[in-house]
C-alpha positions as CSV (number, residue, x, y, z in Angstrom):
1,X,74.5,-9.3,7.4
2,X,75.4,-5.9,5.6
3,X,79.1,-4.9,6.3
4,X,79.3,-1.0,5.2
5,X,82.8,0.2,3.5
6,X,85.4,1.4,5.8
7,X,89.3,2.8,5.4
8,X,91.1,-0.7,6.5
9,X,94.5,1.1,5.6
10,X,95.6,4.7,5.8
11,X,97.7,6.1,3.0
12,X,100.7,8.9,2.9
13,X,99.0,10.7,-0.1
14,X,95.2,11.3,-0.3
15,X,92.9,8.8,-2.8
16,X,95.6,5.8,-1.7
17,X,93.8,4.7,1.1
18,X,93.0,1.2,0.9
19,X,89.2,0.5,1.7
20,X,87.1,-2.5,2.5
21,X,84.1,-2.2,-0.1
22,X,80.6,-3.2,1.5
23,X,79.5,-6.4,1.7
24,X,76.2,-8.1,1.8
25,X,75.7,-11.6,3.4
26,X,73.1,-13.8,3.4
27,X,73.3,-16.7,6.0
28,X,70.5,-19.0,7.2
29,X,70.0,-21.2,10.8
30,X,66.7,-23.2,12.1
31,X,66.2,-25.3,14.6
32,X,63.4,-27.7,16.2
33,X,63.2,-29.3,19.3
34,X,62.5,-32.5,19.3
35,X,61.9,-33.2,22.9
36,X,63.0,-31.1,26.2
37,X,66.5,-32.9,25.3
38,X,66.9,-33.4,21.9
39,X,67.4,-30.1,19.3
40,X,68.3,-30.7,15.5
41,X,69.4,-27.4,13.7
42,X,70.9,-26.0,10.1
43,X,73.1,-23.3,9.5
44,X,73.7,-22.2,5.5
45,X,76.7,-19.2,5.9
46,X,77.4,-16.7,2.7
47,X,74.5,-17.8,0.6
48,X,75.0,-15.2,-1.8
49,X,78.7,-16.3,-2.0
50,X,79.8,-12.6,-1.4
51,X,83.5,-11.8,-1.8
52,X,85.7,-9.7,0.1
53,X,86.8,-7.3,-1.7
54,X,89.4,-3.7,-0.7
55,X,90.4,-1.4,-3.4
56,X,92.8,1.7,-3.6
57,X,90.8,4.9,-3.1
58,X,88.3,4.9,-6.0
59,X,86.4,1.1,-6.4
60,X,88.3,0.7,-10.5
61,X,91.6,0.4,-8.4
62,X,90.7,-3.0,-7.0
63,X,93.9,-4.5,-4.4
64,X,92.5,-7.7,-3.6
65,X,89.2,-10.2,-3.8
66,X,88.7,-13.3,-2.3
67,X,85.3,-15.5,-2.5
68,X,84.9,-18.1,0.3
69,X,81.8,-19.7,-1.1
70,X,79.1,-21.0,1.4
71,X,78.9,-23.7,3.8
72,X,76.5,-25.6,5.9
73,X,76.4,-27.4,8.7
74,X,73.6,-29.6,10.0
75,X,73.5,-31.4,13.9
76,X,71.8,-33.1,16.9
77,X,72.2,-31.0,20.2
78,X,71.6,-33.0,23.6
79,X,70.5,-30.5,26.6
80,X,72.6,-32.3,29.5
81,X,71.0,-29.8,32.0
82,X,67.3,-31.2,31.4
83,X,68.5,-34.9,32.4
């Protein structure tokens, strides 16, 4: 997922605007049915371990950065409706 960089928060003066800097993010999700009722799937979310990042007009006047890592998730879905 690419997130482009956008003005989060408008300044009095001009070139103190604080921007969101672009992102890229890599997730990943599979599944496989098993039977008309049974589903296992995987997600993998932030692969690339992207940060967040905003900074005051120009990108050397960083204002904040956080990195959330990546998680995963892995599960058995049962279709009720196919019963």
């Amino acid at each position: 997922m690419y997130n482009g960089s956008f003005i989060a928060n408008l300044a009095q003066f001009a070139g103190q605007d604080e921007i969101s800097d672009d992102r890229l993010q890599l997730d990943f999700s599979a599944s496989y049915g098993l039977n008309d009722n049974f589903r296992v799937f995987t997600e993998v979310i932030n692969i690339t371990d992207a940060p967040v990042r905003f900074y005051q007009g120009v990108r050397s006047h960083p204002t904040f950065q956080e990195f959330y890592s990546w998680w995963a998730r892995v599960g058995l879905k049962f279709n009720l409706s196919r019963c």
